[in-house]
C-alpha positions in Angstrom: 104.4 85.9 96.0 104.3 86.0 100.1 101.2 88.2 100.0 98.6 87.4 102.5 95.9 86.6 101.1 92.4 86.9 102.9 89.4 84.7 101.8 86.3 86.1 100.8 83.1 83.9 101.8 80.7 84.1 98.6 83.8 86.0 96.6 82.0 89.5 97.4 81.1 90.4 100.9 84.1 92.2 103.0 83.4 89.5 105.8 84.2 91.1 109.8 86.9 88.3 110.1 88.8 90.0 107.1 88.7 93.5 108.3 90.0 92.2 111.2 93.0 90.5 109.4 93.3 93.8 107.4 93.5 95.8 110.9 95.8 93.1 112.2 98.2 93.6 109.4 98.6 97.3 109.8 100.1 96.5 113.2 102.4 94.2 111.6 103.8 97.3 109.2 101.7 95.9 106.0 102.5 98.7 104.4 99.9 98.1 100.9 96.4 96.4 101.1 95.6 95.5 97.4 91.8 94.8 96.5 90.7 93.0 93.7 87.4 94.4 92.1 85.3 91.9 90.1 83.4 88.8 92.1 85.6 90.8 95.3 83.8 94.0 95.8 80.4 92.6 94.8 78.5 89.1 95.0 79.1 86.9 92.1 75.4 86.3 92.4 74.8 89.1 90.3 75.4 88.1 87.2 77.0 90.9 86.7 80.5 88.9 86.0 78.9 86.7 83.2 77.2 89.7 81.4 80.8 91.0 80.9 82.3 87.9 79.8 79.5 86.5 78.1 77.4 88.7 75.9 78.9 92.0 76.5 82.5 91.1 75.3 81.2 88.7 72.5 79.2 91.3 71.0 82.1 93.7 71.1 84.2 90.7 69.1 81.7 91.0 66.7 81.4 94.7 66.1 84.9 95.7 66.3 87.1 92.4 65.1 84.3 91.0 62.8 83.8 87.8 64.5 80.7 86.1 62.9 78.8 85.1 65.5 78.7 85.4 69.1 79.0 81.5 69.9 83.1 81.8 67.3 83.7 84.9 69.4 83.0 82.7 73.0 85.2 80.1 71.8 88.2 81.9 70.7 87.6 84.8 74.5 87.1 82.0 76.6 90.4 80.1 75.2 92.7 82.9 76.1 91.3 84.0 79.1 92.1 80.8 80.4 95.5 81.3 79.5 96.0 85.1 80.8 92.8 85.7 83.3 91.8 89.1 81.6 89.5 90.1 78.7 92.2 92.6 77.8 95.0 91.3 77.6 93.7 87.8 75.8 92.6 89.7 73.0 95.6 91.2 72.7 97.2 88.0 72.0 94.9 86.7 70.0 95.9 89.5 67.6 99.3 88.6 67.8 98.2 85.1 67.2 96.6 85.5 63.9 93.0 84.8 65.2 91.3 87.6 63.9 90.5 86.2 60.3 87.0 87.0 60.1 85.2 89.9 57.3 88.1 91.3 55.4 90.8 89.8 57.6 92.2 93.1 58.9 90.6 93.9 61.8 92.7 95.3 64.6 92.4 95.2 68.4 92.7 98.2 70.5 92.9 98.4 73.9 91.0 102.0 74.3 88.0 100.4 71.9 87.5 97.3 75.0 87.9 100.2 77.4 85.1 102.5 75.9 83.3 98.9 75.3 83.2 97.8 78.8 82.4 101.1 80.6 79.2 102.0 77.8 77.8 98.0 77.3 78.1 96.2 80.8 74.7 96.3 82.8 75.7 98.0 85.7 72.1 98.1 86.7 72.9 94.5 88.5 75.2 96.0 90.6 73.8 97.6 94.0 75.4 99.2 96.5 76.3 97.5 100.1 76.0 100.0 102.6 77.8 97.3 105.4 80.5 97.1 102.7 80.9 101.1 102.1 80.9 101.6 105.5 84.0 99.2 106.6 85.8 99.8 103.7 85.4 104.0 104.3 86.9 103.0 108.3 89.8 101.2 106.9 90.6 103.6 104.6 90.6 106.2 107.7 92.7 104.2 109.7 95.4 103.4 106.7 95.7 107.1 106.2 96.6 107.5 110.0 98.7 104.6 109.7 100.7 105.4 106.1 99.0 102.0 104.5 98.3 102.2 100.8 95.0 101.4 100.1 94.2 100.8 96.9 92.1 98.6 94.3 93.9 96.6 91.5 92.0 94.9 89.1 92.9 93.0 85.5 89.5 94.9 83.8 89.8 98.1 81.8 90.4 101.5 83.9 87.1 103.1 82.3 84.7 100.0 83.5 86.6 99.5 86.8 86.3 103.3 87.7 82.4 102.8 87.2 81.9 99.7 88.5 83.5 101.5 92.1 81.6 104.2 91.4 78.2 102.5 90.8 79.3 100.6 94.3 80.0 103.5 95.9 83.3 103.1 96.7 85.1 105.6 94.7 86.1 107.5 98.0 87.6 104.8 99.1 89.9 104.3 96.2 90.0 107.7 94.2 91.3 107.1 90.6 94.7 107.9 91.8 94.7 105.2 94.1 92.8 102.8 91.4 95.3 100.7 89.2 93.8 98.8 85.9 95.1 96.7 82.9 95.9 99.4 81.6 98.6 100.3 84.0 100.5 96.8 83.8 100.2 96.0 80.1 101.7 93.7 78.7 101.6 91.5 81.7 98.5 91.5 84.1 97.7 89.5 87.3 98.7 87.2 88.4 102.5 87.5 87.2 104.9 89.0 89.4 106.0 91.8 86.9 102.2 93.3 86.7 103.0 93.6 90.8 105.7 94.9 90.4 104.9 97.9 88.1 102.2 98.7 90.9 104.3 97.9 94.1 106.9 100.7 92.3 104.2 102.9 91.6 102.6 103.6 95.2 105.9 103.2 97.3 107.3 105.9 98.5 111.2 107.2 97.6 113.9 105.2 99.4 111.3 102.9 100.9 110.6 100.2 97.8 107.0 97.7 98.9 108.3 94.2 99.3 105.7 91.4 98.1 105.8 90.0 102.2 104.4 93.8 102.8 101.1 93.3 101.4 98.1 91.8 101.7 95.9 91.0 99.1 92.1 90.6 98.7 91.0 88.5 95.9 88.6 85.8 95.4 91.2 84.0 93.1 94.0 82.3 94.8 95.8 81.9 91.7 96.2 85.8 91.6 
C-alpha cells in the first residue's frame, strides 16, 4: 500500500518525532491513523511478546489440539506464522493442512478457544503502563476528534487479548472497543494483505466518502505490514 508508515525507535515508545508526523499528516487530510498493538504500544523488552508466542500459545496446542509436547507444537506455530504473521490465523491453516494428527486425530481449532486462551494465559503482569505514552496518545486522540481523523488500533492478535493488553496499558480511552479492530474482524486474511485493509478501511469510513490506502498512516514496528 501507499500508507505512511512511521518508525518506532525500540518498536514501542510513541517517539516526539512520530507525533509530530502524525500531527503533520492531519494537516495533509490523513483522514485514518492505524496503530499496531504488539512490540508498537509497548517495548519488546518485556518479554511480554515471547511469552505469547512461546509458552503461552504452545501450551494452548497442547491442551486444546493434543500436540505432544511443547517443543512439536513450537515447530509446527512457528512454521506458519512465518507464513501469515499471526497466531490466529496460522493455526487456522494448519487445520486445513492436516497438521493436527496428534491424540485421537480429531482435534479441531477454534478461533474463540485462542481468543479465551490469550486474554486468561498471557502474563500481562510484564506489561506496565507509560504515562509519557498515555498522555500523547490521549492529545492526539483530542485533536483527531476536532479534526474528523479516525483513530484507531489494528492488530493481527485475538480481540479478547488485544482489548486487555490496551486496557492493562491504559489506553483503552484512546481506542474504545468500537474503534479497536482484531483478527477477528479480517478473518480469513489478516495483515499485511491488502484485503484485511480493506475490510477495516470500509468499516470506519464514512458514507460517500470511502478511505483510500494514500489516506493513512500507519504505526507499526513491521515494515512488512
Amino acid at each position: 500500500t501507499k500508507s505512511l508508515h512511521i518508525s518506532l525507535k525500540r518498536n514501542a515508545k510513541m517517539s516526539s518525532k512520530g507525533l509530530s508526523s502524525a500531527s503533520v499528516a492531519m494537516k495533509r487530510r490523513i483522514k485514518a491513523i492505524l496503530f499496531d498493538v504488539d512490540d508498537t504500544l509497548y517495548d519488546i523488552a518485556t518479554g511480554f511478546t515471547d511469552n505469547r508466542n512461546g509458552t503461552t500459545i504452545q501450551d494452548f496446542m497442547v491442551a486444546k489440539l493434543q500436540f505432544p509436547d511443547r517443543e512439536t507444537a513450537k515447530k509446527v506455530r512457528d512454521s506458519y506464522f512465518k507464513r501469515f504473521h499471526s497466531s490466529m490465523k496460522s493455526l487456522v491453516e494448519a487445520g486445513k493442512e492436516g497438521q493436527y494428527i496428534y491424540g485421537d486425530g480429531k482435534a479441531v481449532f477454534r478461533p474463540e478457544d485462542l481468543n479465551d486462551w490469550f486474554a486468561a494465559k498471557c502474563d500481562f503482569s510484564l506489561l506496565e503502563k507509560d504515562a509519557q505514552l498515555i498522555e500523547s496518545l490521549t492529545k492526539l486522540k483530542l485533536d483527531s476528534d476536532k479534526n474528523d481523523l479516525k483513530v484507531v488500533a489494528f492488530s493481527n492478535g485475538p480481540r479478547k487479548y488485544v482489548l486487555k493488553v490496551l486496557d492493562v496499558l491504559g489506553l483503552s480511552d484512546v481506542f474504545p472497543s468500537e474503534c479497536v479492530y482484531a483478527i477477528d474482524d479480517t478473518l480469513p486474511y489478516c495483515k499485511p494483505e491488502k484485503e484485511a485493509f480493506q475490510k477495516i478501511l470500509s468499516n470506519i469510513s464514512d458514507e460517500g466518502d470511502a478511505i483510500q490506502f494514500e489516506e493513512c498512516v500507519m504505526v507499526e514496528d513491521s515494515m512488512k505490514n
